[in-house]
C-alpha positions as CSV (number, residue, x, y, z in Angstrom):
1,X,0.0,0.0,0.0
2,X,1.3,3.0,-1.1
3,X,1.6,5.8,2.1
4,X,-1.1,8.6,1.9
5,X,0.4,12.1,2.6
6,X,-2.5,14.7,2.9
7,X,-1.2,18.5,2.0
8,X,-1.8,20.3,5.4
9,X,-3.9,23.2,4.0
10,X,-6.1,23.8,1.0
11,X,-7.0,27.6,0.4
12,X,-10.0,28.4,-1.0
13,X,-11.6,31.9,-1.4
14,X,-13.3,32.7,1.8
15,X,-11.4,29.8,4.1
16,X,-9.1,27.9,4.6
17,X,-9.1,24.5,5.2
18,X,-6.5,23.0,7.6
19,X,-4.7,20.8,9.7
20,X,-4.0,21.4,13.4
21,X,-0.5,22.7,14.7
22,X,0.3,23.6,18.2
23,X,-1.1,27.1,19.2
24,X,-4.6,26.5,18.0
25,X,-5.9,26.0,21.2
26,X,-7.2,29.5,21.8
27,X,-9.5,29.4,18.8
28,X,-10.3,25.8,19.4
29,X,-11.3,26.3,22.6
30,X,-13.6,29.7,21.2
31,X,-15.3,27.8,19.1
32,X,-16.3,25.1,21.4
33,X,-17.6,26.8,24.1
34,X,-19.6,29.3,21.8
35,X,-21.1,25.8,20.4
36,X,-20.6,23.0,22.6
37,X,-24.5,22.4,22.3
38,X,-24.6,22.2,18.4
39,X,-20.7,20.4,18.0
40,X,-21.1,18.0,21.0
41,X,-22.9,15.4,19.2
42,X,-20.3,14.9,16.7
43,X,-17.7,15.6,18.8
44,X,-17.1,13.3,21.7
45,X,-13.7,15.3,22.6
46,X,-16.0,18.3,23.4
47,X,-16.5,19.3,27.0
48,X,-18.3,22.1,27.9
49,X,-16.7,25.0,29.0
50,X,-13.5,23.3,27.7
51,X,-10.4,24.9,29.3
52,X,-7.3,26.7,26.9
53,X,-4.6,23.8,28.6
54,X,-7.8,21.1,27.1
55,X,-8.0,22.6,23.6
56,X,-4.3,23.4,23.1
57,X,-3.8,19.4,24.0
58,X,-6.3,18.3,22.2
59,X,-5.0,20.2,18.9
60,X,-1.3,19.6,19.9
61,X,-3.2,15.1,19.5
62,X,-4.7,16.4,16.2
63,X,-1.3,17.7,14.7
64,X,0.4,14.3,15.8
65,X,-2.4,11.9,14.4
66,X,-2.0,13.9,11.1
67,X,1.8,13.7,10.5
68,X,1.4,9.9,11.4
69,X,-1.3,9.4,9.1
70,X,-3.2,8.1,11.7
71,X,-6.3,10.4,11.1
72,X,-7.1,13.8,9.7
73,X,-9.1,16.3,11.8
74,X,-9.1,19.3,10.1
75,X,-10.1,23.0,10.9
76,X,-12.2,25.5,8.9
77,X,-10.6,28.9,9.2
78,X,-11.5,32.1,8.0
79,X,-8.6,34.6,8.5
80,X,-5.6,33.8,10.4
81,X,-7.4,32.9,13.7
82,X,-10.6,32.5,13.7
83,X,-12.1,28.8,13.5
84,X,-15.7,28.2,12.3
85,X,-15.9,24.2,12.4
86,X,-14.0,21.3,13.1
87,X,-14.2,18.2,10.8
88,X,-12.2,15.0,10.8
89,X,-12.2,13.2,7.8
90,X,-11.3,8.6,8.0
91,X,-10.2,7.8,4.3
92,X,-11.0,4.2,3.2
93,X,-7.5,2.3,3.2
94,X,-8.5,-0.9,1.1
């Protein structure tokens, strides 16, 4: 099987679509709380009122599951900082 290595950004013309990398905790953690009640369903890592220490180690997982290729949770960003959504994405291996 050939190895699958995802680019870690796609730009597009109003967002950008992108992997995790340490220091995204802040806006992780914005996002979350502004929508635990909406994202928590999908999101079993959610907590409400999730601290800055939770989301930065929780993005600082994401970035390490990515460069393994062991999953690809993504973040859509408009800007620099500001997250709208998070969205993980399993390909089919096989």
């Amino acid at each position: 099987m050939d190895t699958f290595i995802p680019p870690l950004e796609y730009h597009y013309d109003t967002f950008t679509l992108r992997a995790y990398r340490p220091g995204d905790g802040a806006a992780l953690q914005r996002t979350v709380n502004a929508s635990y009640e909406h994202l928590r369903q999908w999101m079993i890592w959610a907590k409400p009122n999730q601290s800055l220490e939770e989301s930065e180690a929780i993005c600082r997982r994401f970035a390490g599951q990515y460069h393994l290729n062991q999953g690809f949770t993504l973040g859509v960003w408009r800007g620099r900082c500001w997250l709208v959504v998070p969205a993980t994405i399993y390909p089919s291996w096989g």
